[in-house]
N, C-alpha and C positions, 0 to 999 in steps of 0.2 A: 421382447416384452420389456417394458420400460421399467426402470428397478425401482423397489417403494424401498423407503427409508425407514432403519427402525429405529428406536427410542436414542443408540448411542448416537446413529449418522444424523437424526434431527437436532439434537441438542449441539453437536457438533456445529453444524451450521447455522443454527441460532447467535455465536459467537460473531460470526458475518456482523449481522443482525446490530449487534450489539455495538464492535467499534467502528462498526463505517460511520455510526453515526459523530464520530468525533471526526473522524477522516472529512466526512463532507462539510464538517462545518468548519475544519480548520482550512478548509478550501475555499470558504467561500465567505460567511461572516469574520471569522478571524482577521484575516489580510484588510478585510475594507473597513472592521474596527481598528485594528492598528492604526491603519491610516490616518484615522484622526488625532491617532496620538503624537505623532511624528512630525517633521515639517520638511525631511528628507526623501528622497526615493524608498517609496515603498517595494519595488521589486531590489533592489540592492540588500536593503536591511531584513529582507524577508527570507530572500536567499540563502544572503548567510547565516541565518539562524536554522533552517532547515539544514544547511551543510552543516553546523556543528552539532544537532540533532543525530543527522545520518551518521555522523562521524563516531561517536558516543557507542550508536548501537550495534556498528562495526566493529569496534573494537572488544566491547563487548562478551558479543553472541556467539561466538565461537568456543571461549571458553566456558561459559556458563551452559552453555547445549554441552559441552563435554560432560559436566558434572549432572544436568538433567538426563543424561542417556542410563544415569543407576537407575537402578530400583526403587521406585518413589517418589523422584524428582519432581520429576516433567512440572505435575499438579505443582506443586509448592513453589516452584521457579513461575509457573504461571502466573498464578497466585498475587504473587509476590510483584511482578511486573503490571498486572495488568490493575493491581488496587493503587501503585504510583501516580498510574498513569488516570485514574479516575480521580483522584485526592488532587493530583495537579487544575485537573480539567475544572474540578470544583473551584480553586483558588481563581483561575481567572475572572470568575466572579468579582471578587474583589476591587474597589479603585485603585490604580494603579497608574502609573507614569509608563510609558514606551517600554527602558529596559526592564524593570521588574517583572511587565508583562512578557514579553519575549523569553526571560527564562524560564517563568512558570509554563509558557507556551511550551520551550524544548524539553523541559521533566514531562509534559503529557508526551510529546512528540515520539520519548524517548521510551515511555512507557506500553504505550499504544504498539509501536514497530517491534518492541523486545517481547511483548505479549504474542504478538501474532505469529514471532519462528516458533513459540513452545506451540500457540496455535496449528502453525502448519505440518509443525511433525508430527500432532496426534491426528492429522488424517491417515499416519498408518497403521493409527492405534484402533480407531475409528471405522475404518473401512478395511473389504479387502481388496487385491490390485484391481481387479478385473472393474472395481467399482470408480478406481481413484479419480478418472478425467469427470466422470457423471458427478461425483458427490464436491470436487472444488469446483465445477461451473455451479450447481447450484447453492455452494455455497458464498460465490462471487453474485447472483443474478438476485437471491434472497435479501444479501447486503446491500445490495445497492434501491432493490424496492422497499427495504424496513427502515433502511435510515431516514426513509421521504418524511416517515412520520412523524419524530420529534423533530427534523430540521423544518418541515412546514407549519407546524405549532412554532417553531422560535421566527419563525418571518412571519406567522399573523399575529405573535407577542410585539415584535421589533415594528412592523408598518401598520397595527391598528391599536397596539398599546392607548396610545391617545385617547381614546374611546374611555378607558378606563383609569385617565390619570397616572397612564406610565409610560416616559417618556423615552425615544430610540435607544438611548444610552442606557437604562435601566433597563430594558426587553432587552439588551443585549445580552449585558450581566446575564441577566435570569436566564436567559439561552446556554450559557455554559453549565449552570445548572442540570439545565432540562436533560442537556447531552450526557451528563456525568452520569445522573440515574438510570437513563435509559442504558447507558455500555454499562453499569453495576447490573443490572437487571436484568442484562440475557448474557450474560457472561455465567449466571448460577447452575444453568443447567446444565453447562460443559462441565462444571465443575462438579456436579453433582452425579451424571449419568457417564461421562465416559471415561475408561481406565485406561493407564500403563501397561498396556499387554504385552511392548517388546519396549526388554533392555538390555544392556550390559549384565554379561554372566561372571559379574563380581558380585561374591559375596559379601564386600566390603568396597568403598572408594574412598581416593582418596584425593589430595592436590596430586601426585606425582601421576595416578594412575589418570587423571583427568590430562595431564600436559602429555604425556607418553600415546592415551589415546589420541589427541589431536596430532601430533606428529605422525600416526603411521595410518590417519585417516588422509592426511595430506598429501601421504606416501603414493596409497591407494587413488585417487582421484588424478595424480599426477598420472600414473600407470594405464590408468582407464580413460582412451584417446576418445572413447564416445563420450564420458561423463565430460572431459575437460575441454571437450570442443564444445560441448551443449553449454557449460559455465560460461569459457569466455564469450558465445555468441549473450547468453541471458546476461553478462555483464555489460555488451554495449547496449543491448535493446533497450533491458526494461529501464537505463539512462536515462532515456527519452521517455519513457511511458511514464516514472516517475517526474522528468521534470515539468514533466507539460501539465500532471494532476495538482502537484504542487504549484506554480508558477501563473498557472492561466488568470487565475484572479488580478491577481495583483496586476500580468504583465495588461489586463484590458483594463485595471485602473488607468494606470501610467497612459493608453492610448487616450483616456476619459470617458470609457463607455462607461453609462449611468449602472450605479450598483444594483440598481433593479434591475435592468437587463442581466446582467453577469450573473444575478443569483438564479432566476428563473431560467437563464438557459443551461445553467449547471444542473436545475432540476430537471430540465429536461434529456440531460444526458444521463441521469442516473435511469429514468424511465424508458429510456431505448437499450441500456446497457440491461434490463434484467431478461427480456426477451432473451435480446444477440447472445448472453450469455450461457444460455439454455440452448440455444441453434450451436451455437460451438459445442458443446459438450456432442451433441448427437452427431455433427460433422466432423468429429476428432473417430467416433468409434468407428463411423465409414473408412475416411480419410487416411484418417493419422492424423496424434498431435503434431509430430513436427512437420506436416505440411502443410495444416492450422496455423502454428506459427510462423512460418515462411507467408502465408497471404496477412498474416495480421502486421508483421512487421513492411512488407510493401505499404502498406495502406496507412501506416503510421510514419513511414517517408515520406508520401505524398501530403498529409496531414501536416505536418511539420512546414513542407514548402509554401504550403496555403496559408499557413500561420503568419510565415516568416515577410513571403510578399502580398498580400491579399487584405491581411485582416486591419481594416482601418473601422472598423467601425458595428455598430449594434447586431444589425442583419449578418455581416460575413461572422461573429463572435456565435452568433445559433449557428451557423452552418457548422462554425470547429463543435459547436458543443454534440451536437449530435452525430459527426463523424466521427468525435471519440467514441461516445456510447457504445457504436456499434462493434467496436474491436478491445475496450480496454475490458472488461470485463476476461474476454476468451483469450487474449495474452497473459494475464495473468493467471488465471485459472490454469490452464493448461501447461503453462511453467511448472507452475506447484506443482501438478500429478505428475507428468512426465520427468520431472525428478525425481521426484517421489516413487517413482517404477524403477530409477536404475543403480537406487541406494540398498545398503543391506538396512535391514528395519530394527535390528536391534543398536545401532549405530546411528538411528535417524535423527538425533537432534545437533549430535556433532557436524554432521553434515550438511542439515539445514543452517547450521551458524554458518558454514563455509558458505552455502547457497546466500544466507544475509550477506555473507561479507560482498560476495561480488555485487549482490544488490542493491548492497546500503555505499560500496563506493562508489559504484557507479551512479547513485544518486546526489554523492556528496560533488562529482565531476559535473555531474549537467546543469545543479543549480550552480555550482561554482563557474562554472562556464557562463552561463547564462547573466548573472551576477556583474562578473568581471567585465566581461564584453560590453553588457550594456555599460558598466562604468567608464570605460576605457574610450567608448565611442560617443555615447551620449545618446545611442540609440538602442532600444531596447529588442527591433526587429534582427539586426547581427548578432543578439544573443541569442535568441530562439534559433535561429538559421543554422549557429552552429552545433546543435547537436543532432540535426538531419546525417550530420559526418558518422556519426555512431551506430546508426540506425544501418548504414548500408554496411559495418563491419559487423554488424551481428547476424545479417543476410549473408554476408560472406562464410562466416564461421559454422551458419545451420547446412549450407551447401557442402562443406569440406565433412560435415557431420556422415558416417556410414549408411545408406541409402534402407539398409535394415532395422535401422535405428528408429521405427515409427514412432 
């Protein structure tokens, strides 16, 4: 019988709901506004502003998940992250030159990513295990069909504005707007319906009791061969799965497909991704997660290949978009749970920082790689190519993973 959702796990994934919508737009409006602000490569300068985004909330989340693991935290830390990161998203509004844009761009970037480990760790506050892989697919499959809605009002503002006396550059503006209020606005019911159920059984925290946890949570994850081989393989993968989410804009600017094309194949991957997301969750309770993610990561090598030698042009750019859709969703989701199944729950944010960290450096490697390479070469195809390299070390590491280890 297929599980209904109650009041905490909807509001729960309502939160999807809320920051995909900055996600997709910084994917896709973002980069190709930039653009006009600039007179340099836009994949280079884009890059590195996300690697020092990733870098930021690497450094981070670890510690801060140590101190949200007390009693009370989580919310507050949330809170606290996820209002930055909408105040930011609001400033872009703003006229601005290149870099000012760009920083206000990395406080949302920073914000949004530091939001989502407190995010991710209250799925064990949220759910219980048996529910975990079902409630982050659909909380991946919901995000990705509820962001459609305000980013497809900011593209009939941006390409029919005119109509009304407002012209692309002003619909853009007002598009960070749009995006702000919509992540303030489903972000309240997480806040409002679901608690802190497991914490730290200190009656008190403190700095030292926050650095002391993270050191023997370090300990533990070193010790546990299944947790730390599942780390390092989700350190190379989701490399690749963030840089290509990040990245693809810009890198089919730079080829010169028409930004109409890039945005409406973008939405079409959001709309093949919420189904696949929902098929994964049910072929993970068959299957097994990690044998989910063993075909998701194959399929994200071949992906990458296609990218690297193939894609010149409008048509093969729909083909990437919709071969993403169908696996980025169920990579990521079922990362989240399946960590989320082999972590202690009163220790769950500390450990989601650790989980950021391998996440967020290995995002700050792909776009850096990507980045450089196209600099170095002048082509922006041997940058994509090289983090197909990543992709088959994190197939290697889910193989070396204990076969019990679904």
């Amino acid at each position: 019988m297929a599980h209904r959702m109650d009041k905490g796990e909807r509001s729960w994934v309502l939160y999807d709901v809320g920051n995909s919508a900055f996600v997709m737009l910084s994917a896709t409006v973002a980069p190709i506004y930039f653009a006009s602000l600039i007179s340099g490569s836009v994949v280079v300068s884009w890059g590195y502003a996300e690697t020092i985004a990733s870098l930021i909330v690497a450094l981070l989340m670890p510690f801060l998940g140590s101190l949200a693991d007390f009693q009370g935290n989580k919310k507050k830390f949330f809170i606290g992250a996820a209002g930055t990161g909408i105040i930011a998203c609001s400033a872009l509004s703003i006229p601005l030159g290149a870099l000012p844009f760009l920083i206000f761009y990395v406080i949302a970037a920073v914000g949004v990513n530091s939001s989502m480990v407190f995010y991710d760790a209250f799925l064990i506050d949220a759910a219980e295990p048996q529910n975990y892989d079902s409630l982050s697919t659909k909380g991946y499959a919901w995000g990705y069909i509820g962001s459609l809605i305000p980013f497809l009002l900011c593209i009939a503002l941006i390409f029919g504005g005119g109509i009304i006396g407002i012209d692309k550059v002003l619909a853009t503006r007002i598009s960070f707007l749009i995006t702000a209020l919509w992540w303030a606005l489903f972000s309240i019911p997480l806040i409002r319906n679901v608690k802190q159920r497991h914490f730290k059984p200190h009656a008190r925290h403190s700095l030292s009791l926050a650095f002391s946890g993270l050191a023997k949570t370090l300990k533990d994850i070193i010790k546990n061969r299944t947790l730390l081989l599942f780390m390092f393989a989700f350190f190379c993968y989701i490399d690749g799965v963030h840089t290509i989410i990040k990245m693809a804009t810009s890198y089919g600017t730079e080829l010169g497909i028409d930004s109409t094309h890039l945005i409406m194949a973008l939405v079409v991957t959001q709309v093949v991704a919420f189904p696949a997301a929902l098929v994964f969750g049910k072929l993970a309770a068959k299957l097994g997660a990690r044998t989910m993610l063993i075909v998701s990561v194959v399929a994200y090598t071949l992906i990458t290949l296609y990218a690297a030698f193939f894609l010149k042009g409008a048509t093969e750019f729909w083909i990437l978009a919709v071969s993403v859709g169908l696996f980025q969703g169920g990579i990521q989701a079922l990362s989240r749970s399946y960590f989320g199944r082999l972590i202690p729950k009163d220790h769950c944010n500390e450990y989601f920082g650790f989980f950021d960290i391998f996440g967020k450096y290995a995002s700050i490697m792909g776009t850096f790689l990507v980045s450089s390479i196209t600099q170095l070469t002048g082509n922006a195809s041997f940058g994509i190519l090289s983090i197909a390299v990543l992709f088959v070390l994190g197939l290697v590491f889910l193989f070396l993973m204990p076969k019990t280890a679904r």
